[in-house]
C-alpha positions, 0 to 999 in steps of 0.5 A, spaced: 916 944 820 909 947 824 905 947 818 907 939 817 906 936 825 900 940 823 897 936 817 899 930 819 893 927 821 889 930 816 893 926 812 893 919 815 885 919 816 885 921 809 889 914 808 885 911 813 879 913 809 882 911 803 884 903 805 878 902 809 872 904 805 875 906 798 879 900 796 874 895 799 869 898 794 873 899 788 875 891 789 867 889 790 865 893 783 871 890 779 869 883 782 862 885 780 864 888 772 868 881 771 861 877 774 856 880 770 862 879 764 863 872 765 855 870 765 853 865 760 849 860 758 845 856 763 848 859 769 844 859 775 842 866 778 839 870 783 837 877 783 837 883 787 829 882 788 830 875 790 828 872 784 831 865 782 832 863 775 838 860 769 841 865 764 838 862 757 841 869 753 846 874 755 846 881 750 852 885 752 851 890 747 844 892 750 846 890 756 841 885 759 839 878 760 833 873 758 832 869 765 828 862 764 824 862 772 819 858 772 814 863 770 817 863 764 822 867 761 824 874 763 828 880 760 833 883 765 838 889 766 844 884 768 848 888 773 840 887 777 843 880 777 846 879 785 853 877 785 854 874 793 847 871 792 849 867 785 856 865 788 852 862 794 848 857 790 853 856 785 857 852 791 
């Protein structure tokens, strides 16, 4: 019994953890595979560098995109794509 009062906050900051921080993690990277999953042609992107552009090409098997900017066209790793920052100027 002594062994049980004794593990009990042990456990609950285990699941304290668990909900607060590991959860909310797995959630935002599941939203984020789905994201890059989903990109198609012609959508407006911004990556994590700050850079804007439209998909012009997805490859999934390599797993990259052609970005057409203004500069012209660039090839990128997709998960470098910002997902916040492209649903914010997808609005």
């Amino acid at each position: 019994m002594e062994g049980t009062l004794q593990a009990t906050p042990f456990i609950l900051m285990i699941l304290v953890i668990y909900f607060f921080m590991i959860a909310p993690q797995m959630r935002k990277a599941k939203r984020e595979r789905k994201f890059i999953s989903d990109l198609k042609r012609g959508d407006r992107v911004v990556m994590k560098s700050g850079m804007h552009g439209r998909v012009n090409d997805v490859n999934v098997k390599e797993g990259t995109c052609m970005i057409e900017t203004t500069a012209g066209k660039l090839k990128f790793n997709s998960t470098m794509i910002s997902m916040d920052a492209s649903n914010k100027i997808n609005k």
